[in-house]
C-alpha positions as a Markdown table, in Angstrom:
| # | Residue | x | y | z |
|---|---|---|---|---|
| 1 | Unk | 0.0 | 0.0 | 0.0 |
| 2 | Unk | 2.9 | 2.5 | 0.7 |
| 3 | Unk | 4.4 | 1.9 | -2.8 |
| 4 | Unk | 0.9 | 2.3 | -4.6 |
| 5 | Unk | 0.4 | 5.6 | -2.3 |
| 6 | Unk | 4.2 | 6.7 | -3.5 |
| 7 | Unk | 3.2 | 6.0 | -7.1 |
| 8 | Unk | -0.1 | 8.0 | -6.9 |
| 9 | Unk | 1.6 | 11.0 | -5.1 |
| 10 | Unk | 4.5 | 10.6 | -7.8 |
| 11 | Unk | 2.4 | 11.0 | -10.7 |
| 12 | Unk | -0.6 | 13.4 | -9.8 |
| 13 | Unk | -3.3 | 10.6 | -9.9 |
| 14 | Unk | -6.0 | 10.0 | -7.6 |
| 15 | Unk | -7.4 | 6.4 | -6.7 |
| 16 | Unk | -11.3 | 5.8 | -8.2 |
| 17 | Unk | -13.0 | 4.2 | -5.3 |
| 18 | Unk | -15.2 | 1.4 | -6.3 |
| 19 | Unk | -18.2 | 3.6 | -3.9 |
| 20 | Unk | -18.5 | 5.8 | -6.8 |
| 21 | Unk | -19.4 | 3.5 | -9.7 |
| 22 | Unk | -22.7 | 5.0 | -9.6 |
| 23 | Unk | -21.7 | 8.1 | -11.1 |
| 24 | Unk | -21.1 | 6.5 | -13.8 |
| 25 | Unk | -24.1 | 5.2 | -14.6 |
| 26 | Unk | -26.1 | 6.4 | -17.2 |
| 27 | Unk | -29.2 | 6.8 | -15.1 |
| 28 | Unk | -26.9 | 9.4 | -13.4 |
| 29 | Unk | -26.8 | 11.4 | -16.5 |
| 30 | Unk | -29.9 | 11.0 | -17.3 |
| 31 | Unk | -31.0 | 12.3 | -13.4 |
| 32 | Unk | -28.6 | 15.1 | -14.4 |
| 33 | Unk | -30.2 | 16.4 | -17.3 |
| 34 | Unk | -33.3 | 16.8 | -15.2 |
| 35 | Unk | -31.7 | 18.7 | -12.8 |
| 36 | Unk | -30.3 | 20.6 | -15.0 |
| 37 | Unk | -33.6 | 21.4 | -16.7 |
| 38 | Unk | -35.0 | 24.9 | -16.1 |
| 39 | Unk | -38.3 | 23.6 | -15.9 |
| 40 | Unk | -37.9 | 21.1 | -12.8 |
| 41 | Unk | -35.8 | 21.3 | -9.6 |
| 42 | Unk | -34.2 | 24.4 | -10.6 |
| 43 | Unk | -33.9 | 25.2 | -7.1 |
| 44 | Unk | -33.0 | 22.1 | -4.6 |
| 45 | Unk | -34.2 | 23.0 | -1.1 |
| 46 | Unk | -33.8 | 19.6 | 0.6 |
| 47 | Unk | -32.0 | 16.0 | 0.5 |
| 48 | Unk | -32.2 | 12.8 | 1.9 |
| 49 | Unk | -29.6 | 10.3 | 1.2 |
| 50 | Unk | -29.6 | 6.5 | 3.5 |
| 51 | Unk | -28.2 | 3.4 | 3.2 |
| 52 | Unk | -29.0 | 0.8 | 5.3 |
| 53 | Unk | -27.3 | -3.1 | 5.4 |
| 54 | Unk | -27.0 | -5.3 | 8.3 |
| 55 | Unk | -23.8 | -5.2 | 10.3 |
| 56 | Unk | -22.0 | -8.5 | 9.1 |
| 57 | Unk | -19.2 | -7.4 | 6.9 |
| 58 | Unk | -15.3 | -5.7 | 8.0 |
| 59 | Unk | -17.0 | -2.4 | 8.8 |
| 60 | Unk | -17.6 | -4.1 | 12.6 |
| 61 | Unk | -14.7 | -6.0 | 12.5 |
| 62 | Unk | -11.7 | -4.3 | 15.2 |
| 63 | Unk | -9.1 | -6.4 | 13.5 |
| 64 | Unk | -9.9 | -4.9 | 9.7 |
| 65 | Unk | -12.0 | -2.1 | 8.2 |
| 66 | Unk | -13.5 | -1.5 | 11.6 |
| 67 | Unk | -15.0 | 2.2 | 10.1 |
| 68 | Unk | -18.3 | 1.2 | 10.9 |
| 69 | Unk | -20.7 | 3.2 | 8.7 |
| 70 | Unk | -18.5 | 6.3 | 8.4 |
| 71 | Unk | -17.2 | 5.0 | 5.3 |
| 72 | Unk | -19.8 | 4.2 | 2.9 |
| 73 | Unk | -21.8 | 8.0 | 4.9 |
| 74 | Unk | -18.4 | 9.7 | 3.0 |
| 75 | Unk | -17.7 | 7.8 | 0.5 |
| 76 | Unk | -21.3 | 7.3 | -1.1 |
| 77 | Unk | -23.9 | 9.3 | 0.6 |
| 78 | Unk | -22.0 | 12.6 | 1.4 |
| 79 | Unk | -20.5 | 12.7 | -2.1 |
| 80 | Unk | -24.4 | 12.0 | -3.6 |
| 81 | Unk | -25.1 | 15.4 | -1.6 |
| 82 | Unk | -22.1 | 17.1 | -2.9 |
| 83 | Unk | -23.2 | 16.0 | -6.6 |
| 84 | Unk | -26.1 | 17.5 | -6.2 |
| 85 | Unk | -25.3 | 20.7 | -5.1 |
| 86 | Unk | -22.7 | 20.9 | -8.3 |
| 87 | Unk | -19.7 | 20.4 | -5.3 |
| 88 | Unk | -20.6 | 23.6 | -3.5 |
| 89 | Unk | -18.6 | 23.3 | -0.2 |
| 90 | Unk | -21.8 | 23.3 | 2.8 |
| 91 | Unk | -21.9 | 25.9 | 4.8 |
| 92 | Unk | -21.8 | 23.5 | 8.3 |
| 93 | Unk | -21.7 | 20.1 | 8.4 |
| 94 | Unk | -23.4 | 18.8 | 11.6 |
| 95 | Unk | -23.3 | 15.1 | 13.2 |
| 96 | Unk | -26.2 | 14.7 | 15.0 |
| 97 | Unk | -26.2 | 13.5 | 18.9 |
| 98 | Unk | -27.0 | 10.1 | 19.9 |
| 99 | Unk | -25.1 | 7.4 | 17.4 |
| 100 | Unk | -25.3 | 3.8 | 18.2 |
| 101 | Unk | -22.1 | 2.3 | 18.7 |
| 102 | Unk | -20.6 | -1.5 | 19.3 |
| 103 | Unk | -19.2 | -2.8 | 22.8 |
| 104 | Unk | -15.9 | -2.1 | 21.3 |
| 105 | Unk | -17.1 | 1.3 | 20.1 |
| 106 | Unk | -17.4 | 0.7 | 16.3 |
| 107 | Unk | -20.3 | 3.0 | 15.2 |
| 108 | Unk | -23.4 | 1.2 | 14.1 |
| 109 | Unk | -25.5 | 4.3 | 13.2 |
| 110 | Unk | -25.6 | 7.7 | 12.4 |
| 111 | Unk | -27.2 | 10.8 | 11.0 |
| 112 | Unk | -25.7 | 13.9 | 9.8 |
| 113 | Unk | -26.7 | 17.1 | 8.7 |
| 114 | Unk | -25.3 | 19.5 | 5.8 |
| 115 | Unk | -26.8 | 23.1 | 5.3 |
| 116 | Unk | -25.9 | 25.4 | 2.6 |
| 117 | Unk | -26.4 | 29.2 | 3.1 |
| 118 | Unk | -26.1 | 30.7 | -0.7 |
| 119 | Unk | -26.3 | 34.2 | -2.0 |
| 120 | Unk | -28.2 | 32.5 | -5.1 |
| 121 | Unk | -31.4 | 30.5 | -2.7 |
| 122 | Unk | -32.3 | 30.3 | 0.2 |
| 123 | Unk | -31.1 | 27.4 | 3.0 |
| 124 | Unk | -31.0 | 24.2 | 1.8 |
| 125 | Unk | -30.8 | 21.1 | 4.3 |
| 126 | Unk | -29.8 | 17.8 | 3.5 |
| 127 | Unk | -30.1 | 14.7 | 5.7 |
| 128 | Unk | -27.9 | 11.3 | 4.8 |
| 129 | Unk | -28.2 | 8.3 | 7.3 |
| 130 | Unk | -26.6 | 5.0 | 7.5 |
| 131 | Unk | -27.4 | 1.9 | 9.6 |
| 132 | Unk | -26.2 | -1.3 | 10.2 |
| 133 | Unk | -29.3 | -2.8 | 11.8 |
| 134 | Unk | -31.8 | -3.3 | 9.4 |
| 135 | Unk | -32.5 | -4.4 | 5.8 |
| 136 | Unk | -30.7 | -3.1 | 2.4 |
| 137 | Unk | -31.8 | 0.4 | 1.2 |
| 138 | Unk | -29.9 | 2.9 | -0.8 |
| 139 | Unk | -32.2 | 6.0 | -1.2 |
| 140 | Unk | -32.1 | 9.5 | -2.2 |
| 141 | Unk | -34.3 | 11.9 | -2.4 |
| 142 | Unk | -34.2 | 15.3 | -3.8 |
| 143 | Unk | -37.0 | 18.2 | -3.1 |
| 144 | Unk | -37.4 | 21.8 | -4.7 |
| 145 | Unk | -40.4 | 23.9 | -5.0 |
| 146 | Unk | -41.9 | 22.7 | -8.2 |
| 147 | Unk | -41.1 | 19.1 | -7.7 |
| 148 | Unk | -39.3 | 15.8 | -6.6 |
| 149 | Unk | -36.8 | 13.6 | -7.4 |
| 150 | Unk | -36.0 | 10.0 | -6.3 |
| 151 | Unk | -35.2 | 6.8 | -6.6 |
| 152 | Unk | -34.4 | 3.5 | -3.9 |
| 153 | Unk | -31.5 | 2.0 | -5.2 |
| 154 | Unk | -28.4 | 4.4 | -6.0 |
| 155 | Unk | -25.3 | 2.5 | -5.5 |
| 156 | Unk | -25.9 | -0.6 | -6.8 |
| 157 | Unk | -29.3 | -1.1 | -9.0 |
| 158 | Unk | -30.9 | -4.8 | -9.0 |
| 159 | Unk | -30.2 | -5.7 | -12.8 |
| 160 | Unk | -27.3 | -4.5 | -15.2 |
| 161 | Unk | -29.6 | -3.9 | -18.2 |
| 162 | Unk | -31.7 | -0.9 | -16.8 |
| 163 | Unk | -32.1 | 1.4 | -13.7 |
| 164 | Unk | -35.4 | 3.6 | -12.7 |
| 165 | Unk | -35.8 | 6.9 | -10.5 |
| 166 | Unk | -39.4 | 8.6 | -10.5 |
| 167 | Unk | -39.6 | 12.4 | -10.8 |
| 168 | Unk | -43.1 | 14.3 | -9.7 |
| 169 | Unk | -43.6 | 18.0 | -11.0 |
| 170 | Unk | -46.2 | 20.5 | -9.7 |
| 171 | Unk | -47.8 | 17.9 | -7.7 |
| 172 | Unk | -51.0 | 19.3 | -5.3 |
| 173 | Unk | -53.5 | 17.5 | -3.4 |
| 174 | Unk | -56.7 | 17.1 | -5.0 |
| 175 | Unk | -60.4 | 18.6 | -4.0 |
| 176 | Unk | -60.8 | 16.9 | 0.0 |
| 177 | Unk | -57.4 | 16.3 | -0.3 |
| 178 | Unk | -58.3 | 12.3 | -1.4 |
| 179 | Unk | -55.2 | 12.1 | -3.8 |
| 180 | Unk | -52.7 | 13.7 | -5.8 |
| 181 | Unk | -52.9 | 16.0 | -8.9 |
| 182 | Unk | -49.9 | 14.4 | -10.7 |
| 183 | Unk | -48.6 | 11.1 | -10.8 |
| 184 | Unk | -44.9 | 10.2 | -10.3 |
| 185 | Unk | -42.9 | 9.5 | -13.8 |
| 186 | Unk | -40.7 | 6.5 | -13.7 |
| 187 | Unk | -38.0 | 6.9 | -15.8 |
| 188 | Unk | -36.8 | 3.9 | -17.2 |
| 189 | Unk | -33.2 | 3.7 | -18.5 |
| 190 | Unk | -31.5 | 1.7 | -20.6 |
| 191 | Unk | -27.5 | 0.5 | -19.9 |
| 192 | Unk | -25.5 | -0.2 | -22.6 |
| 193 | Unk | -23.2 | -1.6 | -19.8 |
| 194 | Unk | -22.2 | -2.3 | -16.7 |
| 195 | Unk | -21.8 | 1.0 | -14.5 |
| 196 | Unk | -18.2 | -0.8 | -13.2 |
| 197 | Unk | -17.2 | -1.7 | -16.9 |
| 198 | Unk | -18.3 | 2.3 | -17.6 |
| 199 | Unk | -15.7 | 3.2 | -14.9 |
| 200 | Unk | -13.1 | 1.1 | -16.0 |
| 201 | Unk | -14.2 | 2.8 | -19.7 |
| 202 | Unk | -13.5 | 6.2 | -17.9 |
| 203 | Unk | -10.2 | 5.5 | -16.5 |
| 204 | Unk | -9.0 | 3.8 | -19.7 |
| 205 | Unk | -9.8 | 7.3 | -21.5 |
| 206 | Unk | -7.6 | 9.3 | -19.4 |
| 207 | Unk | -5.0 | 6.7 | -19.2 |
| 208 | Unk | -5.0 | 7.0 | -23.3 |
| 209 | Unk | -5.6 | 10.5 | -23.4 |
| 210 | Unk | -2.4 | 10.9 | -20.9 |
| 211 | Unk | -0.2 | 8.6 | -22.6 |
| 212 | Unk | -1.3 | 10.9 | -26.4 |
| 213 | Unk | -1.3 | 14.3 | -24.8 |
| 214 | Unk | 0.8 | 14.1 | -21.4 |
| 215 | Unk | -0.4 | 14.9 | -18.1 |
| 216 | Unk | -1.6 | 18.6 | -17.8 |
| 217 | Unk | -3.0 | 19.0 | -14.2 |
| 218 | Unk | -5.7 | 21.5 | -13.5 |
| 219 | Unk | -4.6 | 25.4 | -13.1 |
């Protein structure tokens, strides 16, 4: 591990963590576009990002990982916030009180807070959770004043071929308040691969494109 770390710090690189395979997915581009649509989420007012798996992997073990869920909170969750908000630092980031921890005081579960105070809107607040006592969920949910954005499985979707979120614009309640106006849209898109085989695609670019053109690091 010292040698790879040398190597990186030698040559300018950075490691790709295998947490972020989901950016390259192209439902994340497509979920992009609609963000970046003027007609829907134009401004994002509130987040909620959880993952939740129960504790039986390294992330309990002393001996080994032993990170609890403070890994996949950074690694995934925190960085789905950060995506979102176009990686505009936070104003504060705030751990709430009360995590759960281990007899050997691994953490088992917390909740976090990250609040952005911008010139351009008004406060926005998102929430990101992670737990290691109950069954697998990897949500995120996005909220503005004209509509909603989410989907249930962002790290890892259940097949290869295709992934789904639903977005919901200009929603109301009815007359008596006995429904909705608008009905969620599920989109449905197609993978022409893998999201880790898309990674690997990525990489191999800028490995190409380094070995052509040389390394030219950002000013």
């Amino acid at each position: 591990m010292d040698r790879m770390l040398e190597a990186r710090e030698s040559n300018s690189v950075q490691f790709m963590d295998p947490s972020s395979t989901w950016l390259y997915h192209s439902r994340t581009t497509t979920m992009k576009q609609k963000l970046l649509d003027s007609k829907c989420l134009r401004h994002i007012y509130h987040m909620y990002s959880t993952m939740t798996t129960l504790a039986s992997d390294i992330r309990i073990n002393q001996d080994m990982d032993a990170l609890g869920p403070i890994a996949e909170m950074v690694w995934i969750y925190l960085g789905a916030v950060l995506w979102v908000q176009k990686y505009k630092l936070p104003s504060s980031i705030i751990a709430l009180p009360g995590p759960t921890k281990s007899l050997n005081g691994i953490l088992l579960s917390r909740t976090s807070s990250i609040h952005y105070n911008q010139p351009e809107w008004t406060s926005a607040n998102c929430w990101f959770h992670y737990s290691l006592f109950s069954s697998t969920s990897m949500d995120l949910e996005i909220t503005d004043t004209e509509g909603l954005l989410c989907l249930q499985d962002l790290m890892i979707p259940p097949k290869e071929t295709s992934a789904t979120f639903a977005v919901t614009l200009g929603a109301k309640l009815t007359e008596l308040h006995l429904g909705w106006t608008v009905k969620p849209e599920k989109v449905v898109v197609d993978c022409k691969m893998p999201q880790e085989a898309l990674m690997v695609e990525e990489f191999a670019s800028l490995v190409e494109g380094i070995k052509r053109r040389g390394c030219h690091l950002p000013a």
